[in-house]
KEVEXFI-446234 format. One record per residue: x, y, z of N, C-alpha, C in turn; residue in three letters. Coordinates in Angstrom, 3 decimals. Layout:
REM residues N
{atom {X,Y,Z},{X,Y,Z},{X,Y,Z},ALA}
...
***
This chain:
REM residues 184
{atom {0.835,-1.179,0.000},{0.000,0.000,0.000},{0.875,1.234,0.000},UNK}
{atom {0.595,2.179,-0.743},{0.872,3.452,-0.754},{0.057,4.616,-0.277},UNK}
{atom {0.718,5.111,0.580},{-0.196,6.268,1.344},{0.557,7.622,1.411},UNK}
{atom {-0.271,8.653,1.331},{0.255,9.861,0.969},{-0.285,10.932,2.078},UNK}
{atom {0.225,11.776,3.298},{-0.488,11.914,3.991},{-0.334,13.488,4.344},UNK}
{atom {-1.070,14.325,4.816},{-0.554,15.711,4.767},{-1.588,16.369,6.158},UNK}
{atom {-0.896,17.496,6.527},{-1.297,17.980,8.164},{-2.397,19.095,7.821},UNK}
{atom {-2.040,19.950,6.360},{-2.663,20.956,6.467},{-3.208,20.792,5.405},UNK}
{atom {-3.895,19.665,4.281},{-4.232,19.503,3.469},{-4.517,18.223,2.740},UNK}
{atom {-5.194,17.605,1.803},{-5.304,16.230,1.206},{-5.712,16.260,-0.054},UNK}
{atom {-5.170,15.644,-1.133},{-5.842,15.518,-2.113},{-6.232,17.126,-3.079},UNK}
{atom {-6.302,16.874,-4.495},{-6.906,18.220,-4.777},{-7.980,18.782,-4.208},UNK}
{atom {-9.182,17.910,-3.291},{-10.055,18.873,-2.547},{-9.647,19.895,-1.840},UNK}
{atom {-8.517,19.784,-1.026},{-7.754,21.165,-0.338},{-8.843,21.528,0.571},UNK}
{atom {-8.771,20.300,1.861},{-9.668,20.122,2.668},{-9.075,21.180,3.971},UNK}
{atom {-9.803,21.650,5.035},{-9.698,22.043,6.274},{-9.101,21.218,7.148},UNK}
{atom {-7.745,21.640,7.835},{-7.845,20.844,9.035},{-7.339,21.887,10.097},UNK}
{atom {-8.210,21.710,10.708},{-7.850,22.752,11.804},{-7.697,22.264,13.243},UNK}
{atom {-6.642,22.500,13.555},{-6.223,22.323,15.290},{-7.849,22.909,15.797},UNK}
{atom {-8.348,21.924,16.514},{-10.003,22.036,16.947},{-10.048,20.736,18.021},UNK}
{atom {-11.048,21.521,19.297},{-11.457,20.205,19.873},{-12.008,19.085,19.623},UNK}
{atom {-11.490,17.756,20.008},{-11.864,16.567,19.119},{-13.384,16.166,20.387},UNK}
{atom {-14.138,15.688,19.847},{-15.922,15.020,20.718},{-14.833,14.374,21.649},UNK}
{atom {-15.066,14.606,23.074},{-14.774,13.785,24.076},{-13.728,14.315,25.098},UNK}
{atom {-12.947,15.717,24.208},{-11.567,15.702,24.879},{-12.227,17.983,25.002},UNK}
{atom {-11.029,17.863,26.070},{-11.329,19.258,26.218},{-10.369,20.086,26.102},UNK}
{atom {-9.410,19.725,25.394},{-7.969,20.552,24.984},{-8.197,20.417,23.476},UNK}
{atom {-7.165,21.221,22.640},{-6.744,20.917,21.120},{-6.459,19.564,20.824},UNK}
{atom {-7.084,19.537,20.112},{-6.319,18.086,18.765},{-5.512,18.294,17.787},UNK}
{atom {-4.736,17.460,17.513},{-4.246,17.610,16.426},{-4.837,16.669,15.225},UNK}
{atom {-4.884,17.049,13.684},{-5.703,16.617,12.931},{-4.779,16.149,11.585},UNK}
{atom {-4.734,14.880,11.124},{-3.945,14.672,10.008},{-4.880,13.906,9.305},UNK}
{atom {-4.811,13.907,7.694},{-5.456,12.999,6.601},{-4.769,12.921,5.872},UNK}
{atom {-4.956,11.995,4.642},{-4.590,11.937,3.412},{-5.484,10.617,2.591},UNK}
{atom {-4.650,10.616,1.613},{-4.895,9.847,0.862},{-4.546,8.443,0.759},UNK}
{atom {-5.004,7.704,0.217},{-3.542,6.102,0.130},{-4.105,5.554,-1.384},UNK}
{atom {-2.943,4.808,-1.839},{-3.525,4.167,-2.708},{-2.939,2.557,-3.026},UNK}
{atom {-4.087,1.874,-2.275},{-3.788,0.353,-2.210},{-3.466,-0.238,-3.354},UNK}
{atom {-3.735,-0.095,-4.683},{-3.485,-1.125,-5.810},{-3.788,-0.148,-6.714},UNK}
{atom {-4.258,-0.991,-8.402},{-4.993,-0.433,-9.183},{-6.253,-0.071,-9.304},UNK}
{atom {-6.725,-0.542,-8.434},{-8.566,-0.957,-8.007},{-8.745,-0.195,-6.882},UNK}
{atom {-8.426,-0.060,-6.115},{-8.475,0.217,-4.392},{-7.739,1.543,-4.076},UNK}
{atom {-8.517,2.866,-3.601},{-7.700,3.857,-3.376},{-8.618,4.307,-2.315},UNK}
{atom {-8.173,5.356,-1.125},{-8.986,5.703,-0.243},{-7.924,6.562,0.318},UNK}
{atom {-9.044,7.241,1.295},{-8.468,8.487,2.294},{-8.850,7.812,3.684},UNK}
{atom {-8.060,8.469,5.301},{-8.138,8.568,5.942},{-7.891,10.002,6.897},UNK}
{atom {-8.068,9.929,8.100},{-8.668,11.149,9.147},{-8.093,10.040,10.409},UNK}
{atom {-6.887,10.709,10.944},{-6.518,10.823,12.608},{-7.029,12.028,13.665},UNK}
{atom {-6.769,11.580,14.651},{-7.244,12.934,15.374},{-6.725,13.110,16.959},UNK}
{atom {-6.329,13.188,17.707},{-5.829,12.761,19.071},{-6.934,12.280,19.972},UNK}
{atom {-6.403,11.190,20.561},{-7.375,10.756,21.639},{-7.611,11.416,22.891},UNK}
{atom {-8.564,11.685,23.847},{-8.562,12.650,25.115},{-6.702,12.036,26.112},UNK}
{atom {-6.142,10.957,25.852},{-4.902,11.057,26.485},{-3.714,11.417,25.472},UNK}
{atom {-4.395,12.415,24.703},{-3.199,13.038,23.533},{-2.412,11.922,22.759},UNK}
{atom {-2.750,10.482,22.802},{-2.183,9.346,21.263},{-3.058,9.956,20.465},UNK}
{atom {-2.514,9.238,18.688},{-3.234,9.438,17.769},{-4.495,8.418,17.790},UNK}
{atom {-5.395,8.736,17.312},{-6.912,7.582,17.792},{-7.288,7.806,15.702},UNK}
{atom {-7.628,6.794,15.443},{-8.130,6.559,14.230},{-9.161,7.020,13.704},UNK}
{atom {-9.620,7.644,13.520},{-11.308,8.134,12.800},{-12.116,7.780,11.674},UNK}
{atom {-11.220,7.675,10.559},{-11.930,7.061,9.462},{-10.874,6.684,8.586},UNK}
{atom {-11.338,5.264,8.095},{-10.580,4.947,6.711},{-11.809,4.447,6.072},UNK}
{atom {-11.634,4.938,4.417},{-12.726,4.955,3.667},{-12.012,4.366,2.555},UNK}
{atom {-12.267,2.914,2.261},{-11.309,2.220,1.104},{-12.601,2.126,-0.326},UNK}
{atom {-12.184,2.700,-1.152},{-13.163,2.598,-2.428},{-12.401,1.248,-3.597},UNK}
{atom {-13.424,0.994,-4.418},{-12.484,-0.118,-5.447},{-13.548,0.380,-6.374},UNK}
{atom {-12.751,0.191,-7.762},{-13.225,0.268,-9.110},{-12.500,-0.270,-9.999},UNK}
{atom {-13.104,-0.133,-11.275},{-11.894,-0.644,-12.189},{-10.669,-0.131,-12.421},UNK}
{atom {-9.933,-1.360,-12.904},{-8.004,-0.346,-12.758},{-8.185,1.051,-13.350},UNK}
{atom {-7.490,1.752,-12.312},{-6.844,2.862,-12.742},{-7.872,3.779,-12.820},UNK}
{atom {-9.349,3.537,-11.828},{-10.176,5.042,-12.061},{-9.750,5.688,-10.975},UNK}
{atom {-9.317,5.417,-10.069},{-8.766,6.782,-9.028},{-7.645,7.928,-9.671},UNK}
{atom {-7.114,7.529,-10.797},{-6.199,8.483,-11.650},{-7.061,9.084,-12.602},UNK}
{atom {-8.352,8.900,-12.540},{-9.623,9.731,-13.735},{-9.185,11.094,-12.929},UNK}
{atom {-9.317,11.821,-14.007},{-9.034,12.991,-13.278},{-10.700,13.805,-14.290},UNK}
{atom {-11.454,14.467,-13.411},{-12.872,14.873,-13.634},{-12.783,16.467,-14.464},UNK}
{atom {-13.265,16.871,-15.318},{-13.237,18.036,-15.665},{-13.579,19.265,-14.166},UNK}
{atom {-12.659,20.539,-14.208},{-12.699,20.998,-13.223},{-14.158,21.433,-12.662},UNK}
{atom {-13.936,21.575,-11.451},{-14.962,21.572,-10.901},{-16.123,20.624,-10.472},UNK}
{atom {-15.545,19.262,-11.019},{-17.163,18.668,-11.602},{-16.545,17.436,-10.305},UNK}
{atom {-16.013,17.487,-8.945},{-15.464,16.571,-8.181},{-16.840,16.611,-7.607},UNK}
{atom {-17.449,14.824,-7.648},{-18.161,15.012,-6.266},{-18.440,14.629,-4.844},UNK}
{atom {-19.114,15.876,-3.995},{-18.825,15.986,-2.671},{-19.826,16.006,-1.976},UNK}
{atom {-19.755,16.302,-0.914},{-20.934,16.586,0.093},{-21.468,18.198,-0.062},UNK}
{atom {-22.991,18.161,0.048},{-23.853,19.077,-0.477},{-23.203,20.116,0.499},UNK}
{atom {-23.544,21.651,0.023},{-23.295,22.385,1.139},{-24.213,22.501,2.287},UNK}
{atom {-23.855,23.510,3.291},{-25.044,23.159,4.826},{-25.544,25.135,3.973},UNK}
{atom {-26.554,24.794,5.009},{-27.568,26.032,4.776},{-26.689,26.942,5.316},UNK}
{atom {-26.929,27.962,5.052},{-26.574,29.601,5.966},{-25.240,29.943,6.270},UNK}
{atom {-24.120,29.148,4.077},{-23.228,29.315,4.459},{-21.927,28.598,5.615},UNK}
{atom {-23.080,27.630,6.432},{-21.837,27.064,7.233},{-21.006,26.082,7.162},UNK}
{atom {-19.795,25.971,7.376},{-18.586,25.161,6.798},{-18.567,23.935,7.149},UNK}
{atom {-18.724,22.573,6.468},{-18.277,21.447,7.362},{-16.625,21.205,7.568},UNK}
{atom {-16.196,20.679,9.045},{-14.819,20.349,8.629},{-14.864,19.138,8.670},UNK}
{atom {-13.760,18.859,6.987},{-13.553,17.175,6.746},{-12.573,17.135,6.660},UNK}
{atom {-11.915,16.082,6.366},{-10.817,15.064,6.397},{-10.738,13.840,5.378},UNK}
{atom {-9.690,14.163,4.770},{-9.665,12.458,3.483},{-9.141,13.316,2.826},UNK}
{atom {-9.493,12.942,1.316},{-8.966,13.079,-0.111},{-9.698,12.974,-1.059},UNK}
{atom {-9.437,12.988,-2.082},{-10.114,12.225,-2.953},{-9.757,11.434,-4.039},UNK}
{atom {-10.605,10.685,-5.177},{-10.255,9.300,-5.601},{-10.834,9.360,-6.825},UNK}
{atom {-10.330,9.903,-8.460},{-11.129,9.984,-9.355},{-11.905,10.764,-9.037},UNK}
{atom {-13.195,11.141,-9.462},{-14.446,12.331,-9.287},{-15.070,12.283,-7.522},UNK}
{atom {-14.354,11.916,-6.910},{-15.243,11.307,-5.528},{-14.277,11.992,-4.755},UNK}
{atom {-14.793,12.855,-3.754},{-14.269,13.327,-2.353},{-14.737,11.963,-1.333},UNK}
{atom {-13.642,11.469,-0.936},{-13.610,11.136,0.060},{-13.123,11.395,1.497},UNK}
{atom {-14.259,11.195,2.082},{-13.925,12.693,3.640},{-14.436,11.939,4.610},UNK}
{atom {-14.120,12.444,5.671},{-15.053,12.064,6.683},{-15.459,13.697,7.619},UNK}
{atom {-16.262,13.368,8.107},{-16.814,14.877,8.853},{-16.872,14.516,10.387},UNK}
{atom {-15.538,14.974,11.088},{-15.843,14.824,12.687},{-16.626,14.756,13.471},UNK}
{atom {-16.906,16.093,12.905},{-18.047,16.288,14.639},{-19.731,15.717,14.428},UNK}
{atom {-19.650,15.496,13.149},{-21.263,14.533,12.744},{-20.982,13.028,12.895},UNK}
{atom {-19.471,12.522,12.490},{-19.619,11.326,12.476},{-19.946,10.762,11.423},UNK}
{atom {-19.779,11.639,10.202},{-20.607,10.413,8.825},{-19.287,10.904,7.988},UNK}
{atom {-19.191,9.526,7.202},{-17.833,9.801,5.993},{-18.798,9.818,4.547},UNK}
{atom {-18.729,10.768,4.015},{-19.067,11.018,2.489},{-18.329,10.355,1.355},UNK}
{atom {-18.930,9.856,0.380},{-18.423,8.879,-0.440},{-19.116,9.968,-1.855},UNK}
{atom {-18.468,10.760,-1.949},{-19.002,11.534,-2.959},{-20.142,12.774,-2.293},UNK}
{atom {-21.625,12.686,-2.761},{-22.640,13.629,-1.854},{-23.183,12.077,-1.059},UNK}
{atom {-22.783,10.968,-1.336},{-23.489,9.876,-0.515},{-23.171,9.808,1.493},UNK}
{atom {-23.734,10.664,2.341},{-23.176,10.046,3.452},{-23.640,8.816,3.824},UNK}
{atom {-22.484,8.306,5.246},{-22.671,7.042,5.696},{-22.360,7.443,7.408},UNK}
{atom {-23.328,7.443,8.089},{-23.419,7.417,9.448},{-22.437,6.386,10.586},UNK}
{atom {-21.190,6.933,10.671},{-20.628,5.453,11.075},{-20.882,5.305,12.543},UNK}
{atom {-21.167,5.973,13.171},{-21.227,5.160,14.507},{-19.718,4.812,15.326},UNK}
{atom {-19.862,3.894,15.925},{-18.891,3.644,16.663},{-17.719,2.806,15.349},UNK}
{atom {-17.870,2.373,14.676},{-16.981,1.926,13.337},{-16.336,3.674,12.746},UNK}
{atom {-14.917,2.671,12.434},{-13.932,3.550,11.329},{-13.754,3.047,10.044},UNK}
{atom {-14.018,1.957,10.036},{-13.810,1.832,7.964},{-14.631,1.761,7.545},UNK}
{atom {-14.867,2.410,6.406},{-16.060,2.512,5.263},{-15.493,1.211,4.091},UNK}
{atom {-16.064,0.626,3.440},{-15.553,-0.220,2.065},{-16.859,0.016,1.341},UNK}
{atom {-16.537,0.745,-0.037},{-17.006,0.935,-1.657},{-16.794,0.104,-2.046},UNK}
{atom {-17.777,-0.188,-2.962},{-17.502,-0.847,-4.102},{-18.024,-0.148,-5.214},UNK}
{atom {-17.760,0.163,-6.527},{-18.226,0.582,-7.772},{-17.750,1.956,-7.870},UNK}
{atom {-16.341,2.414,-7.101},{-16.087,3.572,-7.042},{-16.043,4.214,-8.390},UNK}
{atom {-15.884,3.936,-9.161},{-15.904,4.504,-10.786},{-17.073,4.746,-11.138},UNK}
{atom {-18.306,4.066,-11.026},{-19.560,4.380,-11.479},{-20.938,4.585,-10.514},UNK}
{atom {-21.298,4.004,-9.848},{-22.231,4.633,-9.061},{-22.018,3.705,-7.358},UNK}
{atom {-21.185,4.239,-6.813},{-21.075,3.835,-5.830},{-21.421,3.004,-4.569},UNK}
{atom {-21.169,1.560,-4.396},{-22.001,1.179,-3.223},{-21.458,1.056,-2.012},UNK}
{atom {-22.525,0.646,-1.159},{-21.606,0.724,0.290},{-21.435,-0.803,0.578},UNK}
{atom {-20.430,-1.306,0.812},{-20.194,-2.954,1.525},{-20.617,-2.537,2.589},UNK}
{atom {-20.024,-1.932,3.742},{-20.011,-2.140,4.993},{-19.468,-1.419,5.773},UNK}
{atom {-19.017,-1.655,7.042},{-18.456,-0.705,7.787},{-17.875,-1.718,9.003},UNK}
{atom {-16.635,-1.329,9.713},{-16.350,-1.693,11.034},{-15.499,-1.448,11.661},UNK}
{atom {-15.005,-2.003,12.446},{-13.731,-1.241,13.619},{-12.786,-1.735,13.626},UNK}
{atom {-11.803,-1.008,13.388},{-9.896,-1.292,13.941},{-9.447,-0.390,14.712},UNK}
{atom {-8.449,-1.050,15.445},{-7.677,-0.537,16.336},{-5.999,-0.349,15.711},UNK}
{atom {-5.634,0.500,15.035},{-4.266,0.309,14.676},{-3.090,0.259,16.103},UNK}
{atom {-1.817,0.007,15.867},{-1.570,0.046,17.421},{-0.275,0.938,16.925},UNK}
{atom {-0.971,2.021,17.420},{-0.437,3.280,17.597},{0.569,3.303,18.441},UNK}
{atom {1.921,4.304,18.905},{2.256,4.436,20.260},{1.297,4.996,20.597},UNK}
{atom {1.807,4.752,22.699},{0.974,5.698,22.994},{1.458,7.232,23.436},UNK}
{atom {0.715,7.705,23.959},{0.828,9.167,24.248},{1.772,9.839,22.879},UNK}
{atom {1.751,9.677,21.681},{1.639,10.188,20.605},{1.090,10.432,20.217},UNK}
{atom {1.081,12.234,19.704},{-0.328,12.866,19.003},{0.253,12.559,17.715},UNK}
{atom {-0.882,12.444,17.388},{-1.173,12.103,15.505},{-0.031,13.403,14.551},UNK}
{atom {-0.334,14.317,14.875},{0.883,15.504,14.504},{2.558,14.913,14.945},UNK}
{atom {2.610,14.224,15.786},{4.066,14.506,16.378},{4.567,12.927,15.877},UNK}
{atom {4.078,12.372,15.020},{4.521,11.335,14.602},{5.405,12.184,13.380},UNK}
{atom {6.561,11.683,13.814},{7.900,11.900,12.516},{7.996,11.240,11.410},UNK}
{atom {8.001,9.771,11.424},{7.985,8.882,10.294},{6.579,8.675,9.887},UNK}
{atom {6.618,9.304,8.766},{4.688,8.861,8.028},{4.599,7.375,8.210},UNK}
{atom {6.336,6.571,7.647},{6.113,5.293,7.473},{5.430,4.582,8.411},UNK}
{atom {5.954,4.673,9.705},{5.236,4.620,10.698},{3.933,4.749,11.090},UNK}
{atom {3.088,5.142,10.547},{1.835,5.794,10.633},{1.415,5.141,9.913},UNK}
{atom {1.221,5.065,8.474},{0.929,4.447,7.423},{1.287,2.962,7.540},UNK}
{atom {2.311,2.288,8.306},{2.528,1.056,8.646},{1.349,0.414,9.563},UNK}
{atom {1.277,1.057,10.498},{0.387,1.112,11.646},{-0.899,0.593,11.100},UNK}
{atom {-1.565,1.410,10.534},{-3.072,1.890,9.382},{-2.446,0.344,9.170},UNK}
{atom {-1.513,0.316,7.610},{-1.781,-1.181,7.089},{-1.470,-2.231,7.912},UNK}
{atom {-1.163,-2.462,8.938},{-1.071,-3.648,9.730},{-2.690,-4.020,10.258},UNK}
{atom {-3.346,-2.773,10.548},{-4.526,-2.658,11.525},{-5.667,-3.445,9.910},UNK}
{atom {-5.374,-3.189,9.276},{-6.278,-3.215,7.510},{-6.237,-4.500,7.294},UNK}
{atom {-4.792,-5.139,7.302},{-4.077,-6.299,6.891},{-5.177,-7.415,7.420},UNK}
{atom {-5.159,-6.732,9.128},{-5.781,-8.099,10.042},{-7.151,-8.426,9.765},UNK}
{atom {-7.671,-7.718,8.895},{-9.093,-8.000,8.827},{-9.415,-8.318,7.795},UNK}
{atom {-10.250,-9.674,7.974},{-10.188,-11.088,6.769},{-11.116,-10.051,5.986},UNK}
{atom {-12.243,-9.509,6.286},{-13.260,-8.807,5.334},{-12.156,-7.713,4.278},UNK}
{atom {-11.415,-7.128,4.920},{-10.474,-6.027,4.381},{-9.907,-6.627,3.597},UNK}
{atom {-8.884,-7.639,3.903},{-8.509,-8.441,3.276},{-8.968,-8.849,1.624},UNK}
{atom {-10.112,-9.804,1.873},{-10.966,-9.607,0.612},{-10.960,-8.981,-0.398},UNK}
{atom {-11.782,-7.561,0.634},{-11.922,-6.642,-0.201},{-10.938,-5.565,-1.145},UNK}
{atom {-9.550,-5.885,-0.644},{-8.254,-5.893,-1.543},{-8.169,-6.558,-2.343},UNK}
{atom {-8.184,-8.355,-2.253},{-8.063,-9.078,-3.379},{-8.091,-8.566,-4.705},UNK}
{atom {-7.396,-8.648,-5.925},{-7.552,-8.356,-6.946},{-8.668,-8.979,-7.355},UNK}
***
């Protein structure tokens, strides 16, 4: 897997991340996403965030699959799609990337990861899995990993991405459904 990951930005969406309180904790977080791209088929974004004892805590990984090589479609400008705007002007902040014509994000403080304008309510789960990312998108499923982070490392103060991105694919690796859903 290849993962590409950035503090103040992801993907051409040129998403928000802003040092902001994370649900649960009552100090700053720190906030990192990016992109990854598992194969020819399989590309996705993720969203860290600090846990209330300041480690990095996982938030969303959103793995899409399509046919080879549509996450390199690149969409006539403007035409990426995302999550609708909110009424009265107000901003959501997300996290991810995106993948061919599809923002993939997740939105903190609601809790739902967008798969284009499609949300998905995750609940106590962090991975999202697509299927049909090239053409009209479906949802497999959803569920929980624990990557094994250090601890008392904030998601910002990790030095080696490799590290980080190792972490993520070890936590991905272990899960027979994930698994699978890599298979070529």
């Amino acid at each position: 897997m290849v993962f590409r990951c950035a503090i103040a930005g992801a993907g051409v969406a040129a998403l928000a991340l802003l040092r902001a309180a994370s649900p649960g904790s009552t100090g700053s977080a720190c906030n990192r996403s990016g992109t990854l791209m598992v194969n020819d088929r399989v590309s996705g974004a993720y969203s860290l965030t600090d846990a209330s004892d300041g480690s990095a805590r996982l938030e969303a990984v959103i793995l899409a699959r399509g046919r080879p090589g549509w996450a390199g479609d690149s969409p006539p400008p403007g035409a990426y799609e995302g999550p609708p705007p909110l009424p009265g002007g107000r901003v959501r902040l997300l996290a991810g990337g995106s993948a061919g014509r599809l923002m993939l994000v997740y939105e903190r403080f609601a809790g739902i990861a967008w798969v284009g304008s499609r949300s998905v309510r995750m609940g106590t789960d962090n991975v999202l899995l697509v299927d049909r990312a090239d053409s009209i998108p479906v949802i497999i499923g959803t569920m929980h990993i624990t990557p094994p982070f250090a601890p008392a490392v904030s998601a910002c103060a990790v030095q080696d991405p490799d590290a980080l991105t190792n972490a993520i694919t070890a936590a991905l690796a272990g899960e027979p459904t994930v698994r699978t859903f890599l298979a070529p």
